[in-house]
ZADO-1210 file (C-alpha; in nm, 4 decimals, padded with zeros to 6 digits):
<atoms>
<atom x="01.5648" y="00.8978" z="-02.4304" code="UNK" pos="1"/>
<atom x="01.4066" y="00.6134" z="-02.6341" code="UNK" pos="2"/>
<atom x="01.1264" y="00.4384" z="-02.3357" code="UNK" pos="3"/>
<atom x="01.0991" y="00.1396" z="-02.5172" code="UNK" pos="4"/>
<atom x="00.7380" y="00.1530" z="-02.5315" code="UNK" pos="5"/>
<atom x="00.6888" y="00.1375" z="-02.9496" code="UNK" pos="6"/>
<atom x="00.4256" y="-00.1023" z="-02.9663" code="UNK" pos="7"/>
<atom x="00.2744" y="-00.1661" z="-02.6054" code="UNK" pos="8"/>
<atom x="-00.0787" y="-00.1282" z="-02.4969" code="UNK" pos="9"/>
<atom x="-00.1560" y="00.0521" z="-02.2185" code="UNK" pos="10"/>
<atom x="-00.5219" y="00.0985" z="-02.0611" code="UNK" pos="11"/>
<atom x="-00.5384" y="00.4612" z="-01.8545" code="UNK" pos="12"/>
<atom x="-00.8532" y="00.4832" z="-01.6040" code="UNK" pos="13"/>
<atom x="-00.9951" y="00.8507" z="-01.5433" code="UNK" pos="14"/>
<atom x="-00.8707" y="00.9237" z="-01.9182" code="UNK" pos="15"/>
<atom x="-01.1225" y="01.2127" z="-02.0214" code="UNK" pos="16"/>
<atom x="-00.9631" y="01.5324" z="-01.8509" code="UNK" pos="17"/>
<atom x="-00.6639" y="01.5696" z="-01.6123" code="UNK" pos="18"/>
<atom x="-00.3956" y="01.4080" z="-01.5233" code="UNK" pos="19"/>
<atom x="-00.5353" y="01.0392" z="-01.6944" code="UNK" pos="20"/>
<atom x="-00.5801" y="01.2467" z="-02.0326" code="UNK" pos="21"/>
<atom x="-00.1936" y="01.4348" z="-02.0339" code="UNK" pos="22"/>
<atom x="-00.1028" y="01.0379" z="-01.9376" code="UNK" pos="23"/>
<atom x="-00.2763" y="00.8857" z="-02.2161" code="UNK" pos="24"/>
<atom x="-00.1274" y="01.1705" z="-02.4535" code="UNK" pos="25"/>
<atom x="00.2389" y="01.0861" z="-02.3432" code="UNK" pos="26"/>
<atom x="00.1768" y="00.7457" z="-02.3402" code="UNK" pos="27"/>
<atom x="00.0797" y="00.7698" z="-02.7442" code="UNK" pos="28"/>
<atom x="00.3045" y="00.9863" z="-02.8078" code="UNK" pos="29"/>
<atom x="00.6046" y="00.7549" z="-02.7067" code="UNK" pos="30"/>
<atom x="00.4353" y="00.4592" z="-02.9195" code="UNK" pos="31"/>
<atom x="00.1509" y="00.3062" z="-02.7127" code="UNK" pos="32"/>
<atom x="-00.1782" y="00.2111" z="-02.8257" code="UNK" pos="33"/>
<atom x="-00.4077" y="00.3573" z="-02.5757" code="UNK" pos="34"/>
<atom x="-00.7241" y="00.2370" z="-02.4278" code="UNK" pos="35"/>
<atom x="-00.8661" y="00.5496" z="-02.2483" code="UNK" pos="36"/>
<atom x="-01.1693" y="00.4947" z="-01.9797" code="UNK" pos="37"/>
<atom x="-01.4138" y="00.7495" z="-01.8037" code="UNK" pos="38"/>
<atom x="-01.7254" y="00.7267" z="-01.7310" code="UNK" pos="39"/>
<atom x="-01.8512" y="00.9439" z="-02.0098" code="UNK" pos="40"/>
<atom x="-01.9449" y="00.8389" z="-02.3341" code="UNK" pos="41"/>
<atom x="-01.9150" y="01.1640" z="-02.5118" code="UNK" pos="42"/>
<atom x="-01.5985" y="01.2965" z="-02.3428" code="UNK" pos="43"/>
<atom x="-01.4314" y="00.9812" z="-02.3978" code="UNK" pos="44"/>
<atom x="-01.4531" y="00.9019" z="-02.7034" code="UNK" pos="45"/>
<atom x="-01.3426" y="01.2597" z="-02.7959" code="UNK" pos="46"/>
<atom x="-01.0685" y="01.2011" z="-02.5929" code="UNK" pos="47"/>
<atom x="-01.0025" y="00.8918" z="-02.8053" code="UNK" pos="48"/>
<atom x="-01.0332" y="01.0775" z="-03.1553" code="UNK" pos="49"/>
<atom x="-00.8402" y="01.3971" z="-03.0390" code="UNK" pos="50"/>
<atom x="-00.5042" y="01.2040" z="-02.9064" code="UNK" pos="51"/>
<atom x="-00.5186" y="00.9579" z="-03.1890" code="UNK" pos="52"/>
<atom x="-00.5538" y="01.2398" z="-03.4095" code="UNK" pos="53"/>
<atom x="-00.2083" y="01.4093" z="-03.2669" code="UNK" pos="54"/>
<atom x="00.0052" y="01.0720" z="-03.3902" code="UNK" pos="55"/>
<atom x="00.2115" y="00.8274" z="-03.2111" code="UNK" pos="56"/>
<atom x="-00.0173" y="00.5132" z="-03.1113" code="UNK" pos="57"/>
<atom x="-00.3914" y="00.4475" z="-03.1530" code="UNK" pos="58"/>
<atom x="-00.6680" y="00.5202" z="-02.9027" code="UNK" pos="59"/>
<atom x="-00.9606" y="00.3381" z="-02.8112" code="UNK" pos="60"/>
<atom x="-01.2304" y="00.5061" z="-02.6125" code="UNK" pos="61"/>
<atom x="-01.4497" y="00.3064" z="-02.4111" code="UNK" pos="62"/>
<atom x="-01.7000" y="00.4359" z="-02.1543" code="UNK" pos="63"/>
<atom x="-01.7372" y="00.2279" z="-01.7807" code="UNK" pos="64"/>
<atom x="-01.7525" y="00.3292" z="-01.4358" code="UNK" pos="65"/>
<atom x="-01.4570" y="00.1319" z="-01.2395" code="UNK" pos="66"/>
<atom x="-01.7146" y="00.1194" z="-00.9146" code="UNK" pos="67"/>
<atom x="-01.8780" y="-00.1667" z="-01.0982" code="UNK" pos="68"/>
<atom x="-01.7099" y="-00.4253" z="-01.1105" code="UNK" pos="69"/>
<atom x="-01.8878" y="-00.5619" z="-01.4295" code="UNK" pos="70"/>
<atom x="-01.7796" y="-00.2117" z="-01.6262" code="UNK" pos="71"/>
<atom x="-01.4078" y="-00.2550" z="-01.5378" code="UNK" pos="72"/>
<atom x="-01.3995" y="-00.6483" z="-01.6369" code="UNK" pos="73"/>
<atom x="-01.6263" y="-00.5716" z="-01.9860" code="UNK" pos="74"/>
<atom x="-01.3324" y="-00.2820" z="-02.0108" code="UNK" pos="75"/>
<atom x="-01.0194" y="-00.5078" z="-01.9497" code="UNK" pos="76"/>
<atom x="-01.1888" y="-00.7382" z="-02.2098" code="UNK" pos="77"/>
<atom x="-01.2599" y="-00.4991" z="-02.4439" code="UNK" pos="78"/>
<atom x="-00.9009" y="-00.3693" z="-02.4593" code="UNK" pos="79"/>
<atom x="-00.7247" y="-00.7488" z="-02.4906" code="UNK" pos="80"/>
<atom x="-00.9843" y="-00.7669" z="-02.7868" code="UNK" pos="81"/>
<atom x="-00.8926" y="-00.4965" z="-02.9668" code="UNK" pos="82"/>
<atom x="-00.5006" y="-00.5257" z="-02.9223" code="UNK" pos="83"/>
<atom x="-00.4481" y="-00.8741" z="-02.7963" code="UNK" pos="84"/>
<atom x="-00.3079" y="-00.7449" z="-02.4984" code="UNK" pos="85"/>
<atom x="-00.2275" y="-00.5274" z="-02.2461" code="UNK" pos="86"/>
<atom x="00.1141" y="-00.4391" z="-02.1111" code="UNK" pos="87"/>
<atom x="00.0379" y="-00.1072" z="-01.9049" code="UNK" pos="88"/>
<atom x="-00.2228" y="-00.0114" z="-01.6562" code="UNK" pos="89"/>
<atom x="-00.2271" y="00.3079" z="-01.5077" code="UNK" pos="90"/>
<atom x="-00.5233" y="00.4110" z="-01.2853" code="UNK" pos="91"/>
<atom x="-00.6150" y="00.7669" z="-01.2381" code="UNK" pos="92"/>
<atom x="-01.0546" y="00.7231" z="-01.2009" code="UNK" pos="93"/>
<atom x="-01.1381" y="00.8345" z="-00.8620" code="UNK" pos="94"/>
<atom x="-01.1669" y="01.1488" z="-00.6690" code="UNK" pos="95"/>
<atom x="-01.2149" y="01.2167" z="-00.2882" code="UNK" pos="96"/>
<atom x="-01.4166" y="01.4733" z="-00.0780" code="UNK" pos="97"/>
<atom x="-01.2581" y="01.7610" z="00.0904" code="UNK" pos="98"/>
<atom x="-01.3550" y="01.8241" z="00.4771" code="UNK" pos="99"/>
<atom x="-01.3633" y="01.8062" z="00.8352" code="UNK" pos="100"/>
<atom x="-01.4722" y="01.4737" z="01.0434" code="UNK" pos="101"/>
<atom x="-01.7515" y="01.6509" z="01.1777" code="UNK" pos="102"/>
<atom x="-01.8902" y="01.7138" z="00.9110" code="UNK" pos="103"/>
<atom x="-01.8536" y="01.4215" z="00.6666" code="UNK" pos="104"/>
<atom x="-02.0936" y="01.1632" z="00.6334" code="UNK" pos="105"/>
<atom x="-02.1038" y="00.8339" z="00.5722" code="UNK" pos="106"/>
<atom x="-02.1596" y="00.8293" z="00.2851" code="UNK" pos="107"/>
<atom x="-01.8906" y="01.0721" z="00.1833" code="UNK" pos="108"/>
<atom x="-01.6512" y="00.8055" z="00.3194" code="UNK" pos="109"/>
<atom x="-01.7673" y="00.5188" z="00.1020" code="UNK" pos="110"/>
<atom x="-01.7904" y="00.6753" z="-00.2052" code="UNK" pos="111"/>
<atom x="-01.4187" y="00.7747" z="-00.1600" code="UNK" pos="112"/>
<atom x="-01.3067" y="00.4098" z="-00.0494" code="UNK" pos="113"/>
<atom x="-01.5584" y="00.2651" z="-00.3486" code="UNK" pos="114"/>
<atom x="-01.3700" y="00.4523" z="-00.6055" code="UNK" pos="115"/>
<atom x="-01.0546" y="00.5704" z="-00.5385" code="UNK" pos="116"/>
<atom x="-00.9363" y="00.2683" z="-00.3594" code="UNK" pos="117"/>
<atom x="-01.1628" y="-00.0489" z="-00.4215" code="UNK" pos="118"/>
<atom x="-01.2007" y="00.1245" z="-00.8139" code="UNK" pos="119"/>
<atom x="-00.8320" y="00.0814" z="-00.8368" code="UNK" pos="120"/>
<atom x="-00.8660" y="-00.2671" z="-00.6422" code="UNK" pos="121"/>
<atom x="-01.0990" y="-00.3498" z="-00.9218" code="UNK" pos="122"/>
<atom x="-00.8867" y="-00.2582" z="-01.1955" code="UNK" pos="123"/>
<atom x="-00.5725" y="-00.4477" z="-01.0949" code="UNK" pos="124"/>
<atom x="-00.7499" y="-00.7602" z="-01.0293" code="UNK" pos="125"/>
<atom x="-00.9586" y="-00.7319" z="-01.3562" code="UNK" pos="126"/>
<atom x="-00.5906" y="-00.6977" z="-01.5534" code="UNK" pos="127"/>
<atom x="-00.3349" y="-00.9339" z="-01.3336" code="UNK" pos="128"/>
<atom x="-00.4444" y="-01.2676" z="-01.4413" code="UNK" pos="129"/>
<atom x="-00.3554" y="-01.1370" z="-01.8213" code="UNK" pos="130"/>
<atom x="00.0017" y="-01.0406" z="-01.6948" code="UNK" pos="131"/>
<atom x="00.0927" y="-01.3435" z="-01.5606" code="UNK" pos="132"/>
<atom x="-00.0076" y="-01.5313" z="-01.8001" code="UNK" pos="133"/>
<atom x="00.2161" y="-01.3340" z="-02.0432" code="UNK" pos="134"/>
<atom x="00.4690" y="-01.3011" z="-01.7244" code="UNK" pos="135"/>
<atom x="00.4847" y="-00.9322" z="-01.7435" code="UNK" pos="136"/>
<atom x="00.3126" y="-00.6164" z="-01.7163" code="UNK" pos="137"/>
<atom x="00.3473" y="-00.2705" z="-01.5512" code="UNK" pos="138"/>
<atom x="00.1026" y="-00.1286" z="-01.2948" code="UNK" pos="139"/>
<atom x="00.0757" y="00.2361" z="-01.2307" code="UNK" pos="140"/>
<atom x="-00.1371" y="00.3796" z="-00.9287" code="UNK" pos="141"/>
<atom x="-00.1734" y="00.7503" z="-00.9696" code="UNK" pos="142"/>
<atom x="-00.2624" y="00.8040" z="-00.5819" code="UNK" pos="143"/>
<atom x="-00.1719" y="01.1211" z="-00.4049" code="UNK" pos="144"/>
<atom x="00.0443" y="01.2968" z="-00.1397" code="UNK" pos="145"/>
<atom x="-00.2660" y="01.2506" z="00.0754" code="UNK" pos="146"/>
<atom x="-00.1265" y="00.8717" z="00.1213" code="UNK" pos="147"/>
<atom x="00.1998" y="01.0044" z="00.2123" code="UNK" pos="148"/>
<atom x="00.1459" y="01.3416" z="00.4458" code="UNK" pos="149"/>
<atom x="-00.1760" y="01.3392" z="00.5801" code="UNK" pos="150"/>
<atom x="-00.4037" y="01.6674" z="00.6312" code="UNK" pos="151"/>
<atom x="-00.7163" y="01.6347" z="00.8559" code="UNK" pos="152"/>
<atom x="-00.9052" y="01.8587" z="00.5651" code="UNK" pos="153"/>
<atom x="-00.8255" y="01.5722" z="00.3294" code="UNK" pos="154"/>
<atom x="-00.9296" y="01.2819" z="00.5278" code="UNK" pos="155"/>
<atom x="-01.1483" y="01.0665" z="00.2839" code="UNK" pos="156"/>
<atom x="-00.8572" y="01.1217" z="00.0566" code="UNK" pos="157"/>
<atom x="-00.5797" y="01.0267" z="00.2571" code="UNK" pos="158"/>
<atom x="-00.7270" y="00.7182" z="00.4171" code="UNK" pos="159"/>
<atom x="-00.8513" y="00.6064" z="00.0931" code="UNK" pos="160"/>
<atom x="-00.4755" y="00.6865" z="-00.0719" code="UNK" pos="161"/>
<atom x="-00.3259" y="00.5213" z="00.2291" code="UNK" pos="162"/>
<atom x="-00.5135" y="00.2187" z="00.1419" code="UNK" pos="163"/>
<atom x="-00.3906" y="00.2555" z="-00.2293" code="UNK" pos="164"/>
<atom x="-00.0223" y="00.2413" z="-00.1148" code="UNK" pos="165"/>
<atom x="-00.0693" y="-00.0552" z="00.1098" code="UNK" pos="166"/>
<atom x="-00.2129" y="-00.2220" z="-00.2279" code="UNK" pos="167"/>
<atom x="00.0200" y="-00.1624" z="-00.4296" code="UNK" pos="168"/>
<atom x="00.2831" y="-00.2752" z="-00.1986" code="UNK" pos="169"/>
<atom x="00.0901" y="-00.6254" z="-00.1777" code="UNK" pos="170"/>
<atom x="00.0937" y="-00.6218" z="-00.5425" code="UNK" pos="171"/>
<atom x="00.4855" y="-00.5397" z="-00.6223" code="UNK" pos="172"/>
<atom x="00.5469" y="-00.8379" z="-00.3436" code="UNK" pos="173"/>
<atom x="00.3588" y="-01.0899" z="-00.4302" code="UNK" pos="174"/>
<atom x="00.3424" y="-01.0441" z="-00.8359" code="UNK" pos="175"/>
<atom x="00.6886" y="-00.9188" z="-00.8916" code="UNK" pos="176"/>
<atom x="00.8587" y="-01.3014" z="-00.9106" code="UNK" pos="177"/>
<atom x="00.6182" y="-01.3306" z="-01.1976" code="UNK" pos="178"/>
<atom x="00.7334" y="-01.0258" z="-01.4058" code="UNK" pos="179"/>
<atom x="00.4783" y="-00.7510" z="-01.2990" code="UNK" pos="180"/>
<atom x="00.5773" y="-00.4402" z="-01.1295" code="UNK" pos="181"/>
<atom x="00.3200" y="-00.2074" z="-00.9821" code="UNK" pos="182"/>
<atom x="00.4043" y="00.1524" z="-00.8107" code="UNK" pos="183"/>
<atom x="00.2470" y="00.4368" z="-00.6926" code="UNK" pos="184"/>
<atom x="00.2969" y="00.7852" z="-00.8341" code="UNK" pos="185"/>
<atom x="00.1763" y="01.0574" z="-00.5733" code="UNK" pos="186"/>
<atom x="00.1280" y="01.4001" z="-00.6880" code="UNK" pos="187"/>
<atom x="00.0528" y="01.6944" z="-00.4540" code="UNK" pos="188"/>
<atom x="-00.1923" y="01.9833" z="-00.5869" code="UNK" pos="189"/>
<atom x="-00.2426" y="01.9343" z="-00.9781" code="UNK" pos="190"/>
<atom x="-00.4134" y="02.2102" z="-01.1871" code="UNK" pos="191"/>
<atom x="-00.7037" y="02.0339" z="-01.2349" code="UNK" pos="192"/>
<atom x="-01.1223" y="02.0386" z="-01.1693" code="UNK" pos="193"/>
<atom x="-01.0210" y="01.8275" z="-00.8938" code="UNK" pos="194"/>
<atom x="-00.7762" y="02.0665" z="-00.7175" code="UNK" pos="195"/>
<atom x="-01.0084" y="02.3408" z="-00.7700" code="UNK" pos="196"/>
<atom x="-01.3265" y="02.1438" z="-00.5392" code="UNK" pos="197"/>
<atom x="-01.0520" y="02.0897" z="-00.3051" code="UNK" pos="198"/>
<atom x="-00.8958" y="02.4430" z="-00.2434" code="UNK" pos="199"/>
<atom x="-01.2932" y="02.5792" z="-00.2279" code="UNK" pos="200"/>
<atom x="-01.3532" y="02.2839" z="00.0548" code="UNK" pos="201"/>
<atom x="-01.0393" y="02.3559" z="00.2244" code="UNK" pos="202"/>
<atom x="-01.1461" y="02.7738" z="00.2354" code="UNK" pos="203"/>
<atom x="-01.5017" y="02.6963" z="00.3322" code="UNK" pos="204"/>
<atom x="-01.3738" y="02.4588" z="00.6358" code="UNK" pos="205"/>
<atom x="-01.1015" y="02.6976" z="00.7064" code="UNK" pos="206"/>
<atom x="-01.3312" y="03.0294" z="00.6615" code="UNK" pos="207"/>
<atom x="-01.0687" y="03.2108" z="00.4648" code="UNK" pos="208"/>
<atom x="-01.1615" y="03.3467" z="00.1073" code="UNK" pos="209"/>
<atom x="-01.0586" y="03.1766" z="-00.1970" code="UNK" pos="210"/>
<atom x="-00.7683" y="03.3620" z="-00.2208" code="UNK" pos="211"/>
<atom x="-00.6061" y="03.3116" z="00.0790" code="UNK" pos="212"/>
<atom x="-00.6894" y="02.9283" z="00.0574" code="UNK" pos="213"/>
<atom x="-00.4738" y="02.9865" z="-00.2709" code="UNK" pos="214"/>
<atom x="-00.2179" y="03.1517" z="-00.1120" code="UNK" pos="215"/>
<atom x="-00.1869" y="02.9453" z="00.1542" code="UNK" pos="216"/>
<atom x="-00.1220" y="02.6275" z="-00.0805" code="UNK" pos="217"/>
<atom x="00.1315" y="02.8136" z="-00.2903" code="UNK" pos="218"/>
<atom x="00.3186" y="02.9112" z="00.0306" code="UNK" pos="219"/>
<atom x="00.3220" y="02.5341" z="00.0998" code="UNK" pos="220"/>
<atom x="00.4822" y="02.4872" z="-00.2265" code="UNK" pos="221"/>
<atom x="00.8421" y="02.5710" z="-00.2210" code="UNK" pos="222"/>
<atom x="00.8743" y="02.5511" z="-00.5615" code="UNK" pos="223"/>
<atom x="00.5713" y="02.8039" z="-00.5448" code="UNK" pos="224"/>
<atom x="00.3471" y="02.7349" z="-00.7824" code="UNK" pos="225"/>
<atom x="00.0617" y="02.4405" z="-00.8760" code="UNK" pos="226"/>
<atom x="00.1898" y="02.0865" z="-01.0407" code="UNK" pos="227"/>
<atom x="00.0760" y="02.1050" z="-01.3731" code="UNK" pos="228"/>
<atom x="-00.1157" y="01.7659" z="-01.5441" code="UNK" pos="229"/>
<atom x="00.1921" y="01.6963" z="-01.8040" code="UNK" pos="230"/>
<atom x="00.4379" y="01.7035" z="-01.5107" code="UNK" pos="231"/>
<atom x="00.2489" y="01.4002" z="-01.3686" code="UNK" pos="232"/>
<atom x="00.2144" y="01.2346" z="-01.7184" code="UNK" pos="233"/>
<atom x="00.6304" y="01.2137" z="-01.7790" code="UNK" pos="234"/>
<atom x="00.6966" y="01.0957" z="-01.4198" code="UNK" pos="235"/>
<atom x="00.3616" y="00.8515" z="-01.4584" code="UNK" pos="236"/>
<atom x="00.5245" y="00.7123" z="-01.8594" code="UNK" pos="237"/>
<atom x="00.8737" y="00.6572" z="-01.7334" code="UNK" pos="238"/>
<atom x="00.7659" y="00.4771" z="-01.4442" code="UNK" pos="239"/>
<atom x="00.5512" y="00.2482" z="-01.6668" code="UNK" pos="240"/>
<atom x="00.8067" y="00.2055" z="-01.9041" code="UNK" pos="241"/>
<atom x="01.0552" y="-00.0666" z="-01.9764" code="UNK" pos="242"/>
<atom x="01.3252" y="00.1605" z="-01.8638" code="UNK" pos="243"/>
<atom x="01.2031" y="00.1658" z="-01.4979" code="UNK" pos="244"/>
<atom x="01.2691" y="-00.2005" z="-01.5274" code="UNK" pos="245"/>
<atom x="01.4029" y="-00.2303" z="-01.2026" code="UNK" pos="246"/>
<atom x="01.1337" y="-00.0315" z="-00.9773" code="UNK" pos="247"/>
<atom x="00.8783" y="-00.1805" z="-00.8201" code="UNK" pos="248"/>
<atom x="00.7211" y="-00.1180" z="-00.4827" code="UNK" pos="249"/>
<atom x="00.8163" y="00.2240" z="-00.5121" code="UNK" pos="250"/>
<atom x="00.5635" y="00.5516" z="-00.3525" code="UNK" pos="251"/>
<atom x="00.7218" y="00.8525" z="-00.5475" code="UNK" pos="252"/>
<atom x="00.5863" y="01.1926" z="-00.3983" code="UNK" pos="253"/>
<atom x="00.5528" y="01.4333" z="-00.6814" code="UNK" pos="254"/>
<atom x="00.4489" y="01.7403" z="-00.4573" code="UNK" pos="255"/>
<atom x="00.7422" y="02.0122" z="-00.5371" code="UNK" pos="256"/>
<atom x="00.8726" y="01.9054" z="-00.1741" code="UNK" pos="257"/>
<atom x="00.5165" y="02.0370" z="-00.0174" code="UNK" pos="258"/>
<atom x="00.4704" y="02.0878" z="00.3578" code="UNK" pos="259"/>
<atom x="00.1005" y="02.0568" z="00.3936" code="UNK" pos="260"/>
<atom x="00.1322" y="02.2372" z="00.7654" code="UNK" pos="261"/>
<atom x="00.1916" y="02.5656" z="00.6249" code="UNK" pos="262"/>
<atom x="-00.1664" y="02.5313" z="00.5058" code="UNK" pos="263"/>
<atom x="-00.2646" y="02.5373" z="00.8531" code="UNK" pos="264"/>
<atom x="-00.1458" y="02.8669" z="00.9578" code="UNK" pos="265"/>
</atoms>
């Protein structure tokens, strides 16, 4: 299937490793120019040469942190600059804490809500006036089950995905009249750095090994195994693409069908 995306420009967040890098490499690979962001230099940039190196569109690496609000506007800039536009934003910077109320501190909580929601708050805003002005665009929030099925031994994550949803909602409402869609994609666990801090949280607050935590997530899975990063990246393209025309406000769970209670037992 032809996405129609020969010739777009699309600017991925959290584009160095993970799910924002196998997005970035689809998202070339179908046509787009690419404008890949993380918050380091090196591993960006080598992002950048590696995926422009494999054909399709061109990327740009660029280096910003998207909890400063400065980084993500001189990154939105930077992009337009280069390409003259941008027609795709996916967002996939952010991680949040594993662990129990009891134990997680205040500052655990805002550093989830500073990046994983306001970061992706940050982004949209930076990127929106640019759509409708050209009276389109397509908005991508890579958020998480979290948002969708709630664990108490994902908390910051969940309240902070939660949040994302809500936004994104807002945004598909009020911004869709002008052209712009924006949707969530919501994976479950990924086979990624990230999952890995997670499953070691969830077997220290649990005080199981690290193979039962593991077992205990694939049992959760009735597909049984872990999501892997290019799964995401095809659901995360063809929702940005021109043949989704027609969804917006859409939360897609991308879990395999998990029941996060079986992790409980």
């Amino acid at each position: 299937m032809d996405l129609k995306l020969d010739g777009k420009t699309a600017l991925v967040t959290g584009a160095s490793k993970g799910i924002g890098r196998a997005t970035a490499e689809r998202l070339a690979a179908e046509g787009c120019d690419v404008v890949v962001v993380s918050r380091t230099e090196a591993d960006i940039l080598r992002a950048a040469k590696e995926i422009t190196a494999a054909g399709g569109g061109e990327a740009l690496g660029l280096a910003g942190d998207m909890s400063v609000t400065a980084e993500v506007e001189r990154c939105v800039q930077a992009a337009i600059d280069r390409f003259g536009k941008i027609d795709i934003v996916v967002t996939c910077a952010g991680s949040s804490p594993g662990g129990l109320l009891e134990e997680l501190t205040e500052e655990q909580w805002l550093g989830s809500m500073q990046l994983k929601f306001l970061g992706y708050v940050r982004t949209v805003r930076a990127v929106i006036g640019h759509m409708r002005e050209r009276g389109e665009g397509s908005i991508v929030l890579v958020v998480g089950n979290d948002g969708l099925k709630p664990s108490y031994w994902e908390m910051t994550a969940g309240a902070a995905n939660a949040a994302d949803i809500n936004f994104a909602s807002s945004v598909a409402e009020q911004y869709g009249p002008m052209g712009i869609r924006c949707n969530t994609v919501n994976p479950g666990p990924v086979n990624t750095d990230r999952w890995a801090g997670l499953e070691a949280a969830f077997a220290r607050d649990k005080q199981v090994s690290g193979d039962r935590a593991h077992e205990l997530a694939l049992a959760s899975l009735p597909l049984g195994r872990i999501c892997e990063p290019d799964e995401v990246a095809d659901v995360v393209t063809f929702v940005a693409s021109p043949r989704a025309s027609y969804l917006n406000g859409a939360h897609i769970p991308l879990d395999g069908g998990q029941r996060k209670a079986i992790m409980d037992l």
